[in-house]
Each structure stands twice: as structure tokens, then as C-alpha cells.
N, C-alpha and C positions, 0 to 999 in steps of 0.2 A: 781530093775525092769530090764527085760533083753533091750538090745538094738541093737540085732540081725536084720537085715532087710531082705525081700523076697519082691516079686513081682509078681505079678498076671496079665496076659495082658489078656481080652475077646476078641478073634479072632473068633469069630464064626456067624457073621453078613453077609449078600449077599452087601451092598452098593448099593442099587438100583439106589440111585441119582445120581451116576457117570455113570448108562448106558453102562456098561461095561461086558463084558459075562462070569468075572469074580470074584468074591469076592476083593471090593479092597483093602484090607489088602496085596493081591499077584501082585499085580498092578507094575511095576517096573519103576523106573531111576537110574539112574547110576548105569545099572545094576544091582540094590537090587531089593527087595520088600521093600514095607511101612510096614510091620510085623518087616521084619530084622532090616529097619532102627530104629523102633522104641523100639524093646527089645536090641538093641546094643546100644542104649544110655543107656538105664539102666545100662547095664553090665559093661559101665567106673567108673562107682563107685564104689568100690570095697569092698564096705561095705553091696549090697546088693548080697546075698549068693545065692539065686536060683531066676529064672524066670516059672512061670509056665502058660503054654500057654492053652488056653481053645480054643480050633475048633470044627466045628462042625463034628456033626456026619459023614456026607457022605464026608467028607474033603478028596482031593486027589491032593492037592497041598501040604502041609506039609511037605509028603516023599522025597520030591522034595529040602528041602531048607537045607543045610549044618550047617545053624543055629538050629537043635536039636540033632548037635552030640556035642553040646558043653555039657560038663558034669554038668555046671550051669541050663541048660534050661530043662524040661521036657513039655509034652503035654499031655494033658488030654480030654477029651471028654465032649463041651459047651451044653447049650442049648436052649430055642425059644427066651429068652429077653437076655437082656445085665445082667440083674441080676444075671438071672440062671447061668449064664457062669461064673460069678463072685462067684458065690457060690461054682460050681465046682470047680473051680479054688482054693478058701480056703481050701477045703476042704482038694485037695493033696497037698500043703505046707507043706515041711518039716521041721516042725516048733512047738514051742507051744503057746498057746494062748497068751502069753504075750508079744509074737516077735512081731514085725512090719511088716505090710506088705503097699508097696503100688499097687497102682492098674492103671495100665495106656492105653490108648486106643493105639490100635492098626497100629490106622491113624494119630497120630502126631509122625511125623517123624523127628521133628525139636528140641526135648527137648536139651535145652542147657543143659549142663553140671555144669555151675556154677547157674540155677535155679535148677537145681536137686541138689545139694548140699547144697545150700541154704536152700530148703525145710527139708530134712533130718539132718539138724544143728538145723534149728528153733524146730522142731517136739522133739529131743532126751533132745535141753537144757529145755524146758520146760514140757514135757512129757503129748504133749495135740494133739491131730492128728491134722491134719492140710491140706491144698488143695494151689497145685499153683492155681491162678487166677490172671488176668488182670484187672486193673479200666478202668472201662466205659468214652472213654472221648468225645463222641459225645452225642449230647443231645436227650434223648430219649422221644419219643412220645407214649400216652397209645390211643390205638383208640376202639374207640364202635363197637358193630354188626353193625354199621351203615356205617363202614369205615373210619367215620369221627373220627376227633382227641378230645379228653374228656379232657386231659388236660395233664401235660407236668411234665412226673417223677424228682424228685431230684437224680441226678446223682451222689450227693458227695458220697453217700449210697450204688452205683449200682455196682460191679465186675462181669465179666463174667469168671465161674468157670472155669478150665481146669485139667488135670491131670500131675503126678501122685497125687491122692488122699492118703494118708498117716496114717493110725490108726491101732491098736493094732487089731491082726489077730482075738483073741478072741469075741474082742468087737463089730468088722464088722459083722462077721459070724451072731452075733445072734440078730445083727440092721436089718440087711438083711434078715433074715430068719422071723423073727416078721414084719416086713412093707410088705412082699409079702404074709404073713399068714392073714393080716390085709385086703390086696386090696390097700395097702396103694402107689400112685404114689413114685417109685423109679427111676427118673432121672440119679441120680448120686451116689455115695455111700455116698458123704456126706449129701443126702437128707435121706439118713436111719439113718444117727446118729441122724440127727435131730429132726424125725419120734420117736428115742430112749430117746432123749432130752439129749443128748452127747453133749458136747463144740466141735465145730469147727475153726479154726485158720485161715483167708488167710495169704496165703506166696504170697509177689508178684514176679509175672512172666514175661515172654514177648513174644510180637506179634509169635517169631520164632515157638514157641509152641502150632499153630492153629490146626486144625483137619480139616484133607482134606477130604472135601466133594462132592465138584463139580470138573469135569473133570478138568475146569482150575485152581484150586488147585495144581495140581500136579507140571506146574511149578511153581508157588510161592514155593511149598515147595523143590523144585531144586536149585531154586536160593537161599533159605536160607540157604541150607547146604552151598553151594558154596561158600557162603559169609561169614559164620564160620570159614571154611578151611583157606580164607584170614587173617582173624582175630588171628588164632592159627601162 
């Protein structure tokens, strides 16, 4: 079985909730973008071969960023959900079905390097896809249409997904392609394996690797790099 890796990043999202009059994928500190930061973590691993970035159509920031003359990275044209872009994105992979790919959002800009290795060790020795995630360690509350609290989930059970999501190019393609043929709710890509009834693995991850949302996100994700840099 091959054990080739790629990479697929959906960049074709506006970010409405950061308020911003720009896509914040292009959003910048330290002088990057949250795109750069986050396909330049991929690319320290040197096991994954291509990044293929999905924007969208009327995209006119892209031309703009020094990160698609790297000969690893191409761009392709996203579309209205995060799936579509994800489909796109398989699609030009150059790759074949039984390569890996993973698929990482555009807005974590913090992926460690040894949670990205980690993921793509676990995934190759056992040859079963796999998703960084984090355990849940706050106690979580289920509440009624009433607002009121109905009663008090088991946490031992609970992770909050994160990416890169990690599975066999083949096997996403046609997960993804049957869950949105279906109507079927596609959150994540590991929610279309599941939709396909494909084994999923957590790998665990950490905090550094959140997904900036809100304007004040962006410092936390400043300060984590930051605090990386000290670390190395």
C-alpha cells in the first residue's frame, strides 16, 4: 500500500465572524497570512509531497502571496461549502487513490510539528485514517430549546475534532462525494467517513492547534507561535 502523503488546505471561506473586509485566511502577523502560516506547517514535513490550495473563485489575494511559487503548492479553484473545496481540492492531487492525503484548515496556524508527525506515524503504522483532536476537559452541559440545562454529558467520551484530518485520497473522495449526494451533514471529513462507515482513529493533539475565529484569536495565535520559537 502506498505511503505517499499530499495535502489539501479549503481556503475559499469569507470569515464573516472575524468582521474583517477581508477573507481571514489573508488576515496577517508577523507579517504572514493565516494561509501561509498554516500550509508552511505542512510543508516542514517532508514526507508530505504537494499542498493543493482550493480559493475561491473571485480570489484576488492569492497572486499576491510568494507561497504559490513554491513548486510543492498549487491552487485550484474552491467552492460554496467547505466540502466542495475539499473535493476540488482531491481532485487535483497529484496522486493516486491509494496516497494519503490530509486536509487542513486554513485558519490554524499553530500546528505543531511534532502533532503533525505524530498523526502521520500513527495513520502509516496502522494504515487506518485518522484526525488530530483534543479531549474535552471542561464539563460539558447539553441544554433544551428552553435554554435550560437537560442534563450533564460524560466527558470521558467527548474530543473536539481538529485537523489535519488524515485518510486515503481514494477513500475521502468518494466518502465526500456520497454524503453531499445523500444531503448528508458533512462538518468535517471525518464525518463523511463515518456517513461511509470507515474506521476513524483520534490522534491526540494540543491547544496550539485551534482555529481562529474571532478577531481576538489572532493574538492567541501570535503568542503560540511565539512561544514555539522559544521552545525550538
Amino acid at each position: 500500500m502506498s505511503g505517499r502523503c499530499h495535502a489539501v488546505v479549503p481556503a475559499a471561506g469569507v470569515g464573516t465572524r472575524m468582521g474583517s473586509d477581508i477573507p481571514k485566511q489573508y488576515l496577517r502577523f508577523d507579517g504572514v497570512t493565516l494561509l501561509e502560516h498554516s500550509v508552511n506547517a505542512l510543508l516542514r514535513d517532508p514526507r508530505i509531497e504537494s499542498v493543493t490550495v482550493a480559493v475561491s473563485e473571485n480570489d484576488t489575494h492569492a497572486d499576491t502571496l510568494p507561497l504559490f511559487a513554491d513548486p510543492r503548492v498549487q491552487r485550484v479553484t474552491g467552492g460554496a461549502q467547505r466540502a466542495d473545496s475539499v473535493l476540488a481540492g482531491l481532485r487535483a492531487v497529484p496522486g493516486d487513490p491509494d496516497d494519503w492525503v490530509l486536509v487542513h484548515d486554513a485558519a490554524r496556524p499553530g500546528l505543531p510539528e511534532a502533532d503533525l508527525a505524530r498523526l502521520i506515524d500513527q495513520v502509516l503504522a496502522s494504515q487506518v485514517g485518522g484526525i488530530l483532536a483534543e479531549a474535552i476537559v471542561d464539563t460539558v452541559k447539553y441544554v433544551g430549546d428552553s435554554g435550560l440545562v437537560e442534563h450533564t454529558l460524560d466527558r470521558s467520551r467527548l474530543w473536539c475534532a481538529q485537523t489535519p484530518q488524515m485518510f486515503r485520497l481514494g477513500e475521502l473522495g468518494a466518502a465526500l462525494e456520497g454524503a453531499l449526494a445523500q444531503g448528508l451533514p458533512v462538518t468535517d471529513e471525518a464525518s463523511a467517513m463515518e456517513h461511509a462507515g470507515l474506521p476513524v482513529q483520534l490522534v491526540p493533539g494540543s491547544p496550539a492547534n485551534f482555529k481562529v475565529t474571532a478577531p481576538d484569536d489572532l493574538a492567541l495565535a501570535a503568542w503560540y507561535l511565539a512561544w514555539k520559537e522559544e521552545q525550538q
